[in-house]
ZAKOLZA-928546 format. One line per 4 residues: number of its first residue (from 1); their letters; for each residue x, y, z of N, C-alpha, C. Coordinates in steps of 0.02 Angstrom, whole numbers. Layout:
BEGIN
NUM = A = X Y Z X Y Z X Y Z ~ ...
//
This chain:
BEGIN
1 = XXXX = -3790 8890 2353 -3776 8826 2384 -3832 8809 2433 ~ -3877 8747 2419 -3916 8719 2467 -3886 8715 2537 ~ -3927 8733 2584 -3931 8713 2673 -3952 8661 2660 ~ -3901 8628 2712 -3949 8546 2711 -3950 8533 2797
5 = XXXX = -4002 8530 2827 -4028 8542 2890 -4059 8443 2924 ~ -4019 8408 2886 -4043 8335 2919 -3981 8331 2983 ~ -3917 8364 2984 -3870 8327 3016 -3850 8405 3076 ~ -3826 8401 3104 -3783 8440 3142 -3703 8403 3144
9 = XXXX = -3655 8464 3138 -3617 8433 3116 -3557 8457 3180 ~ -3535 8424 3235 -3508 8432 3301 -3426 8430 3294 ~ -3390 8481 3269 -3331 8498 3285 -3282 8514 3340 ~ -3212 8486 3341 -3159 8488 3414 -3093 8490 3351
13 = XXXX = -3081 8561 3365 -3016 8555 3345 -2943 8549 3408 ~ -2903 8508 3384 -2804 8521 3437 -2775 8543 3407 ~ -2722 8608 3435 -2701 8624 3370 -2616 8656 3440 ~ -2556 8639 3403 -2517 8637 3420 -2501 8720 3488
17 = XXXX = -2472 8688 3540 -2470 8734 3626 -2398 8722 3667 ~ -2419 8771 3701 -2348 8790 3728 -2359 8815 3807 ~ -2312 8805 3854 -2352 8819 3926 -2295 8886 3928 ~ -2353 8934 3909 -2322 9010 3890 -2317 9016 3809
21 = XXXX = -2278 9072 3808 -2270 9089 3721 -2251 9043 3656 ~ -2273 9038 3622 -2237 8992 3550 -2153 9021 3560 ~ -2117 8971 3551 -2044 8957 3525 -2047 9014 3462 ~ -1985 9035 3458 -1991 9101 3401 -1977 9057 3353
25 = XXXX = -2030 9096 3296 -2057 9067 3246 -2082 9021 3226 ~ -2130 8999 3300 -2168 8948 3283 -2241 8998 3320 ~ -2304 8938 3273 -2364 8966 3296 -2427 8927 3294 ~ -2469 8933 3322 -2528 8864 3359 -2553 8864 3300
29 = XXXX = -2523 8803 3283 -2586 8786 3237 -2631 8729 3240 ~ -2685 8698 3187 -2717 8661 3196 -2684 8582 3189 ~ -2695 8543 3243 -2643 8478 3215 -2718 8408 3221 ~ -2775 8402 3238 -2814 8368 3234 -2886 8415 3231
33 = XXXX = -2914 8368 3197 -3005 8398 3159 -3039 8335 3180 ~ -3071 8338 3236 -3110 8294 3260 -3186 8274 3261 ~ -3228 8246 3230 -3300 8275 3222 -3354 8208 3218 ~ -3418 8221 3248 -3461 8181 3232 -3530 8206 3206
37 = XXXX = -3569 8162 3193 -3622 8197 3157 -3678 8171 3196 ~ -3735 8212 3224 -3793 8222 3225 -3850 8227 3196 ~ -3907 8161 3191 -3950 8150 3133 -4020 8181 3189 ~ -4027 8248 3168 -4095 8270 3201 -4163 8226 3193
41 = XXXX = -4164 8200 3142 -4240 8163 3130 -4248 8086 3181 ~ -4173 8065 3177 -4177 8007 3231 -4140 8009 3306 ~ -4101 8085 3315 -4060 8102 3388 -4030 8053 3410 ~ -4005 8032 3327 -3919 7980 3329 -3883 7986 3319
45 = XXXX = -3794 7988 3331 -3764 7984 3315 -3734 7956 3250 ~ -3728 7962 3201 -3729 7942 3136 -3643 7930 3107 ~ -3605 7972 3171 -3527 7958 3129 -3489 7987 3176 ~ -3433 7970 3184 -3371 7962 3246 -3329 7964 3187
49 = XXXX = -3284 8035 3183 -3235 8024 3141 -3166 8097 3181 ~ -3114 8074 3155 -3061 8119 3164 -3002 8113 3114 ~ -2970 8180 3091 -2908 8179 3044 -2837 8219 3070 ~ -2802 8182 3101 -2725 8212 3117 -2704 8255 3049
53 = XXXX = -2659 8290 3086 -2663 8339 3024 -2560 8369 3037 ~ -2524 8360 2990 -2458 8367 2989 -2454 8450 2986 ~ -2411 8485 3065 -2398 8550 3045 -2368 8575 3014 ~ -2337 8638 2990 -2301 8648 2953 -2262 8708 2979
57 = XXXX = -2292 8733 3025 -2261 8803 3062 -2240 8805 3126 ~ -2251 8746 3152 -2242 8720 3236 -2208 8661 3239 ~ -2183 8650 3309 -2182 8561 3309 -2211 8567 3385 ~ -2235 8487 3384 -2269 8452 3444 -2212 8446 3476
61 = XXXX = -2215 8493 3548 -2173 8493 3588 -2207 8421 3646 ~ -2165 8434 3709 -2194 8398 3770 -2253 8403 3818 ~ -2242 8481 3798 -2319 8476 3830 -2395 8500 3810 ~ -2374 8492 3753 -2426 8489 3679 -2473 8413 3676
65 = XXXX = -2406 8355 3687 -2419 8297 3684 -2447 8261 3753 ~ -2446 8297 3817 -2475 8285 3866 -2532 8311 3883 ~ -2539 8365 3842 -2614 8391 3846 -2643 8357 3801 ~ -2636 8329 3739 -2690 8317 3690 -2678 8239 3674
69 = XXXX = -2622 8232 3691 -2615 8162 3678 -2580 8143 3604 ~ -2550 8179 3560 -2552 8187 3493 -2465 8180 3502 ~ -2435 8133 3461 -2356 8131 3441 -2342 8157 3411 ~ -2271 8185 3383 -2243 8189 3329 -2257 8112 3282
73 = XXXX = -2240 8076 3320 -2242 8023 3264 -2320 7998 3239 ~ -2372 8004 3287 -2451 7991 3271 -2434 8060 3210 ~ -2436 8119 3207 -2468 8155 3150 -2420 8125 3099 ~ -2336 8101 3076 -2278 8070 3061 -2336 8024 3022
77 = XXXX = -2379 7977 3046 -2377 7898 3028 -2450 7922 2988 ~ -2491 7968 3035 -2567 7945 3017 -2577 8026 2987 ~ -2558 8079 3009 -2571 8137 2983 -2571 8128 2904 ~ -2621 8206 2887 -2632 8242 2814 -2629 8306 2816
81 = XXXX = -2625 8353 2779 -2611 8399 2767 -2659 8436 2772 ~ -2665 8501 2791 -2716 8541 2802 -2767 8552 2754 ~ -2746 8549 2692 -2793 8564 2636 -2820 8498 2618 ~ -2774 8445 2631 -2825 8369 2616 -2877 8354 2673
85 = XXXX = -2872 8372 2747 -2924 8373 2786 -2991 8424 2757 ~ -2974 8469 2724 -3006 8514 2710 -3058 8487 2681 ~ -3043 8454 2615 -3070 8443 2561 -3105 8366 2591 ~ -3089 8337 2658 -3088 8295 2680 -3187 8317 2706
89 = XXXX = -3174 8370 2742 -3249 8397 2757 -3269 8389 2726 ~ -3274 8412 2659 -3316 8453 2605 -3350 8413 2586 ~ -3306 8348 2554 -3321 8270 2515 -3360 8237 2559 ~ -3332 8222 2610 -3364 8192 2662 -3423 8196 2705
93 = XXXX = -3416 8258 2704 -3479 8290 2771 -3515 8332 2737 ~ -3494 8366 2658 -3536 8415 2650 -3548 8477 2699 ~ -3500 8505 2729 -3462 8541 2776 -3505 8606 2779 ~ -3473 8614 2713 -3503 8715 2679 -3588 8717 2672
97 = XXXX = -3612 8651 2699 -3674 8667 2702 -3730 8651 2736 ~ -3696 8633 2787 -3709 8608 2869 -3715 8662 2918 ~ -3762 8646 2974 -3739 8701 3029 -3714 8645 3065 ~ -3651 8677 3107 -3615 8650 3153 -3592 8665 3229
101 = XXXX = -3587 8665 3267 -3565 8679 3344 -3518 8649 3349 ~ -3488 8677 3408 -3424 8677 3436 -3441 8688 3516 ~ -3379 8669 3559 -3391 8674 3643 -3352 8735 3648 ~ -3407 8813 3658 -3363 8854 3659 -3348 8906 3570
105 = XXXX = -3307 8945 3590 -3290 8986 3526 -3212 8988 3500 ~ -3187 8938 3526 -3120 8934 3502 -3089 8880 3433 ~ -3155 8846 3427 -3167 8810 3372 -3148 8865 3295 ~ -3206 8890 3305 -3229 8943 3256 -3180 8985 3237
109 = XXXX = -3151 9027 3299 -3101 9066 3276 -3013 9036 3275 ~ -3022 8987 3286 -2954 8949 3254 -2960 8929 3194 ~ -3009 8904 3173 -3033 8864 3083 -3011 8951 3058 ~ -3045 8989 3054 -3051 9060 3020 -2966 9058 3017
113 = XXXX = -2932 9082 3087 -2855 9090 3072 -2846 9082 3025 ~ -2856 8982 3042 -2778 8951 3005 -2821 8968 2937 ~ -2875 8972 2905 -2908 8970 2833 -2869 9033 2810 ~ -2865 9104 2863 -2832 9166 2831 -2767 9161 2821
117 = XXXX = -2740 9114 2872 -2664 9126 2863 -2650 9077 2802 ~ -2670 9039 2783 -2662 8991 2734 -2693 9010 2663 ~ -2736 9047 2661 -2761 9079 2618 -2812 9034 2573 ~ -2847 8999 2615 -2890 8943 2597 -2972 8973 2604
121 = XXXX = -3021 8944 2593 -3092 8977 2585 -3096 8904 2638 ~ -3129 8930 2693 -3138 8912 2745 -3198 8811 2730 ~ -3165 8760 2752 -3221 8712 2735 -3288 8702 2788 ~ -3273 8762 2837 -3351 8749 2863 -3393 8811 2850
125 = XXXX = -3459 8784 2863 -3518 8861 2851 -3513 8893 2885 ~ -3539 8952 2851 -3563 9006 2904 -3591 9010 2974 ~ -3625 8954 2970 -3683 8920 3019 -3664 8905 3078 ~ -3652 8925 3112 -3616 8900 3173 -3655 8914 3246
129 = XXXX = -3651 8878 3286 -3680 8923 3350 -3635 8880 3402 ~ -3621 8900 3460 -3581 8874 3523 -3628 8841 3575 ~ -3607 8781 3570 -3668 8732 3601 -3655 8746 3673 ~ -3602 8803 3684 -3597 8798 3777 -3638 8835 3801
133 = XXXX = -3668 8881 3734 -3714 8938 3763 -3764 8916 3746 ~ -3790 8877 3723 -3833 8819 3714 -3883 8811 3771 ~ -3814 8750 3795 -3832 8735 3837 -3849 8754 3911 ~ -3806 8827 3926 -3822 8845 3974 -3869 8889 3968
137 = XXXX = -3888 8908 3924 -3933 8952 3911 -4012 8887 3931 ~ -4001 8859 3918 -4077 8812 3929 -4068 8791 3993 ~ -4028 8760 4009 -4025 8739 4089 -3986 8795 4138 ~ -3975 8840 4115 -3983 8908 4158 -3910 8867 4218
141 = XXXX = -3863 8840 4164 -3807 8825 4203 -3791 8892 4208 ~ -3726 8916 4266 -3677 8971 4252 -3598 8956 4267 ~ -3602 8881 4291 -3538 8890 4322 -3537 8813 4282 ~ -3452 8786 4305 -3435 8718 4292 -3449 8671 4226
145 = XXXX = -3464 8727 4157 -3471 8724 4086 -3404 8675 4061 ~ -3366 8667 4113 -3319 8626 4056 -3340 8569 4025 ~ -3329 8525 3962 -3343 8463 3936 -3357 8429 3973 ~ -3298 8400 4031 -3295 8334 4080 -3359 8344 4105
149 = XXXX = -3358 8411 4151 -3419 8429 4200 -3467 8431 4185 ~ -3494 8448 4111 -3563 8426 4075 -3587 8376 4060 ~ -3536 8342 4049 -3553 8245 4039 -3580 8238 4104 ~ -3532 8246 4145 -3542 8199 4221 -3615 8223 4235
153 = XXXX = -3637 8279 4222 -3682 8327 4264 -3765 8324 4217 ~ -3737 8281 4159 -3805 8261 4111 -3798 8181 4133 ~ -3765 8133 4191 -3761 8064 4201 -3747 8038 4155 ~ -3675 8045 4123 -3634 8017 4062 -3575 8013 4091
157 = XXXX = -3556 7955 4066 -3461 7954 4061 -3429 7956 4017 ~ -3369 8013 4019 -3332 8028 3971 -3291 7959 3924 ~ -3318 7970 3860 -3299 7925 3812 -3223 7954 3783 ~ -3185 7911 3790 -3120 7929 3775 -3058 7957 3819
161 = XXXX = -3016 7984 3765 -2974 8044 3800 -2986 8111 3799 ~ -3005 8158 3862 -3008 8232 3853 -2960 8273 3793 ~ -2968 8314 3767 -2934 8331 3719 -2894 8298 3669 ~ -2923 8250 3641 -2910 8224 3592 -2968 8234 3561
165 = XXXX = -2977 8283 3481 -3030 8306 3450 -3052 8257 3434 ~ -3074 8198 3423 -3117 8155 3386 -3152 8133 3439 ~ -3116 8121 3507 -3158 8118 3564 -3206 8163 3618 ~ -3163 8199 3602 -3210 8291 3636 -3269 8281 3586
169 = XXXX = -3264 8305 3504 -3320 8299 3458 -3387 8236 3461 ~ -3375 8185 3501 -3407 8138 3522 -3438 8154 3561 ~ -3399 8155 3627 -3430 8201 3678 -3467 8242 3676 ~ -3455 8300 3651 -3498 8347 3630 -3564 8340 3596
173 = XXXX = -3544 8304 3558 -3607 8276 3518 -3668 8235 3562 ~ -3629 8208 3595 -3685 8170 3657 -3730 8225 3687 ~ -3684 8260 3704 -3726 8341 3748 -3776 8345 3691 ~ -3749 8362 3646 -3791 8392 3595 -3872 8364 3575
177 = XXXX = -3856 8278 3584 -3903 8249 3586 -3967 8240 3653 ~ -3902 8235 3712 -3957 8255 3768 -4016 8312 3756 ~ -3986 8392 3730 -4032 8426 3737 -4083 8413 3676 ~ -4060 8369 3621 -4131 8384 3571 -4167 8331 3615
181 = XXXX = -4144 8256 3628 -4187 8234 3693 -4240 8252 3738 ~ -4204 8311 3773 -4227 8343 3845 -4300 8404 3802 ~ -4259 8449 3765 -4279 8489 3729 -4323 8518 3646 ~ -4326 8456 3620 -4320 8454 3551 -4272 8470 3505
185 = XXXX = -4283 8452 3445 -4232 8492 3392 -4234 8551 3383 ~ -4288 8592 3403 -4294 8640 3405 -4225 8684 3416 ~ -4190 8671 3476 -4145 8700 3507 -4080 8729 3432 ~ -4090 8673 3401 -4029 8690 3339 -4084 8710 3286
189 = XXXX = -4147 8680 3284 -4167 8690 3210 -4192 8766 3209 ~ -4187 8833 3272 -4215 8908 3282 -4157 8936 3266 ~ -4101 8914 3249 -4022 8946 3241 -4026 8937 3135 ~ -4055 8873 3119 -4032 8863 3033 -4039 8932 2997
193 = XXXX = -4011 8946 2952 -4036 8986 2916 -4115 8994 2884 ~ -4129 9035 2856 -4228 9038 2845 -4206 9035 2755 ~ -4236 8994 2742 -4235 8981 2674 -4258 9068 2637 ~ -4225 9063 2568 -4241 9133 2553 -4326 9120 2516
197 = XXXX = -4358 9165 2491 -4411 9175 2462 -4423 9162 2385 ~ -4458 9142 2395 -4448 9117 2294 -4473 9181 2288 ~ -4457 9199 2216 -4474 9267 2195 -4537 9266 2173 ~ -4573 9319 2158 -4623 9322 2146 -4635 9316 2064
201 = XXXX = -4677 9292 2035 -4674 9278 1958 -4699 9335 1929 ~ -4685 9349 1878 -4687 9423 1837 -4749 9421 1828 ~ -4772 9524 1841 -4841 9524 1807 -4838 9514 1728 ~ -4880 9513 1719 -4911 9508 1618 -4910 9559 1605
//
């Protein structure tokens, strides 16, 4: 499968919470896939997109819906199903062959979960890197890494609602663009994978 290295592809997943333990027999799962895309050759934004996603093992309690903003009745009206978001990447974004970031590592290892527990082949790449270490790693931040505090602290205002994935993934993506800005593309294009070697052609 071709790398295709024109886009960065900026992921925010919400995925169903509880202030303390899950309700017995319920368990966090993913309830919005929020994402925009990053065009390295022009350090534009190229796409603002998000997909509610209907659980199946949880319900959106009260204070699920005050943190993220997400109804029972929003995933009810506008939600899809985990495997149609899936396939939703794939078609759409060309997912499995993108590198992508996330704010942080909780992106990454929630997609993996729910892909094991579901028993699905995961729709993003391998490719991944955590734009928080990114970023602090270049501007030698150490403290006050949250989303809000990186906008404010790169002279941006937060677009949207905090934790609502299509808006975090925006967000993020802005960061993302500051540093190829500040920094070059470089910053994402030293993470792609290294193309393999054509083989060598047979002696005679």
């Amino acid at each position: 499968m071709d790398f295709l290295g024109d886009w960065v592809l900026v992921v925010d997943l919400e995925a169903t919470c509880w202030l303390g333990h899950p309700p017995e027999g319920q368990r966090s799962e993913i309830i919005e896939i929020g994402l925009s895309a990053l065009d390295l050759a022009t350090n534009t934004i190229v796409r603002r997109d998000t997909r509610l996603i209907q659980p199946t093992a949880s319900q959106i309690g009260e204070f699920c819906t005050e943190l993220t903003h997400i109804t029972p009745e929003m995933v009810e009206a506008e939600g899809v199903t985990f495997e149609a978001a899936c396939a939703w990447l794939r078609e759409e974004y060309a997912a499995e062959r993108r590198f992508w970031v996330s704010w942080g590592s909780y992106d990454l290892k929630m997609m993996q979960q729910e892909c094991t527990l579901r028993g699905l082949p995961n729709p993003l790449s391998p490719h991944h890197y955590n734009l928080k270490k990114i970023y602090g790693k270049l501007t030698k931040a150490k403290r006050d890494l949250g989303l809000a505090k990186v906008i404010a602290a790169i002279g941006l205002e937060f677009d949207g609602a905090h934790h609502r994935g299509g808006d975090d993934a925006y967000n993020t993506a802005r960061i993302a663009q500051w540093l190829v800005g500040t920094y070059t593309a470089g910053v994402f294009t030293q993470h792609f994978p290294k193309p393999s070697p054509e083989s060598e052609p047979d002696s005679p």
